[in-house]
C-alpha positions, 0 to 999 in steps of 0.5 A: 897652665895659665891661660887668660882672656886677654891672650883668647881675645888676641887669638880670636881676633887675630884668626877671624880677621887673618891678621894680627894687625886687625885685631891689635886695631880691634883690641886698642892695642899693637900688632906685637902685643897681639902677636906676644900674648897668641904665642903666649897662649900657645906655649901654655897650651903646648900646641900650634894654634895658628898657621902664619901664611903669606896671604894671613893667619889660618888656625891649625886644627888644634886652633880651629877647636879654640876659637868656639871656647874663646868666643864662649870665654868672652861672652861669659865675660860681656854677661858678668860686666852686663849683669853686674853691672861693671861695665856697660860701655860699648867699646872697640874699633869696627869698620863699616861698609856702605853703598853710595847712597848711603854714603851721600844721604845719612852715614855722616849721621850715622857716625855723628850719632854712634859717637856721640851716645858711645865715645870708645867706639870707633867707626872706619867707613868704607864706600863701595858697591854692595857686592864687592862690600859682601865680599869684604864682609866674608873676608872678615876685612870689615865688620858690619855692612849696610847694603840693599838686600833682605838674605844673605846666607844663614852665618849672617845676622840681616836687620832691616834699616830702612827702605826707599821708594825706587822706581824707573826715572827718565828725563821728559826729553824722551817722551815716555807716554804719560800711563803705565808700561808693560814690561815689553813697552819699557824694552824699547828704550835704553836702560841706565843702571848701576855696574855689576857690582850693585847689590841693587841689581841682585834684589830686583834682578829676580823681580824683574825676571818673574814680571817679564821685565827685559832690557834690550839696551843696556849701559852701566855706570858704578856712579850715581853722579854720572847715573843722574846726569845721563838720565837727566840728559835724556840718554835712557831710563834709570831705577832711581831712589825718590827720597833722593831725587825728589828734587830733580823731579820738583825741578822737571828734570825727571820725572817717574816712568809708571809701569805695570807693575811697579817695582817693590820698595828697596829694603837696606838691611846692616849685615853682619855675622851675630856675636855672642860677647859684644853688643857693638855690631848690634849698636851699630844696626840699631842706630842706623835703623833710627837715623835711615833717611834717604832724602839728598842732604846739603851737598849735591851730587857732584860736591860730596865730601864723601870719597869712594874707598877702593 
């Protein structure tokens, strides 16, 4: 029997993310080549490792048992390279999801930044609400997401990146009494807020609910440039980030709506499931700590070079 790592590494890869072609984009390599060397490793092995489904790849029970073995056998290769030395570079192509904001304030930093301290790794963004960005994560079709949220359940690793002042907005149109609300006070005016598929909506909607926080009129939008406008036109109270529209508060387009209480600061965490043979995903959490900044960049709202990926 001749089993080597290459063909645990195809495996591995291939059954986590259900496609050959994932993993071949992961390894730097075809999806034939990863296909070859998992029936490689079957045959040396004498048994069905993998299932080939029409919806992707599932591992057999004999598959299921190998993937802790394969995970094991490239650790103990990432130790060897780390402590003697061999290889320190991190390497491989890893897609990354973001929310909106993100995606209009520090992510072309992010990239800019991964490349430039680690040339072999490749960065694939994709920008979505935070919801449908977790559930991409759980599918195993992205590798890393950084999104509002402090919990997401005990297979993944949450590291705080940043946070953000985020607090109710309103055009002076409106006429909003200039103290602090009571959570009934603010009921009486329409809410604008992110769709369903918000992350956003999942941290506060607890908090608002203990401080008795109930919106009668609610309208929903799944973009922050169309948010912005219908707060800016006076059509209703939005929770917005302060770094980023610090300059419509400045410009007296909006300005912050008190309450009592005020909602807590937005805490973005990079969410990922923990790895034991690479240090890339952690790379990646790391630098995004180091580059969080919320604060509008050069291109406004409505001229983003940043496209939402559906």
């Amino acid at each position: 029997m001749n089993v080597t790592l290459k063909q645990l590494e195809a495996f591995y890869f291939s059954v986590t993310s259900t496609s050959f072609t994932v993993a071949a984009a992961k390894l730097f390599t075809t999806q034939s080549a990863v296909s070859k060397r998992v029936i490689e490793l079957e045959q040396a092995l004498g048994v069905q490792l993998v299932h080939r489904m029409p919806k992707g790849l599932v591992p057999t029970q004999a598959g299921a048992r190998l993937i802790p073995i394969a995970e094991e056998s490239m650790a103990l290769r990432e130790r060897i390279a780390r402590e003697v030395g061999l290889d320190n570079e991190v390497r491989g192509t890893f897609r990354i999801g973001v929310t909106e904001l993100v995606a209009l304030t520090w992510l072309t930093r992010l990239l800019r930044e991964l490349k430039s301290a680690h040339p072999a790794l490749e960065i694939e963004p994709v920008v979505d609400a935070g919801m449908n960005l977790f559930s991409a994560l759980e599918a195993n079709t992205i590798d890393l997401t950084i999104l509002p949220g402090t919990y997401w359940g005990d297979a993944y690793q949450c590291v705080e990146v940043g946070r953000v002042e985020d607090l109710w907005m309103a055009s002076p149109k409106l006429g909003i009494p200039d103290r602090p609300l009571k959570p009934d006070e603010l009921a009486e005016y329409p809410v604008l807020e992110q769709a369903a598929g918000s992350a956003k909506n999942a941290f506060y909607g607890p908090w608002n609910r203990e401080h008795g926080f109930r919106f009668k009129k609610v309208f929903s939008t799944n973009s922050l440039t169309v948010l912005r406008a219908l707060t800016i036109e006076g059509l209703g109270i939005s929770q917005l980030a302060v770094d980023y529209f610090a300059s419509d508060i400045n410009a007296g387009l909006l300005r912050v709506v008190r309450t009592d209480p005020m909602p807590p600061p937005l805490i973005y965490s990079a969410v990922y499931r923990p790895s034991g043979f690479s240090r890339a995903l952690d790379v990646i959490a790391e630098t995004a700590g180091h580059v969080c900044n919320f604060k509008r960049g050069p291109f406004d709202l409505a001229e983003s070079p940043i496209r939402m990926m559906r």
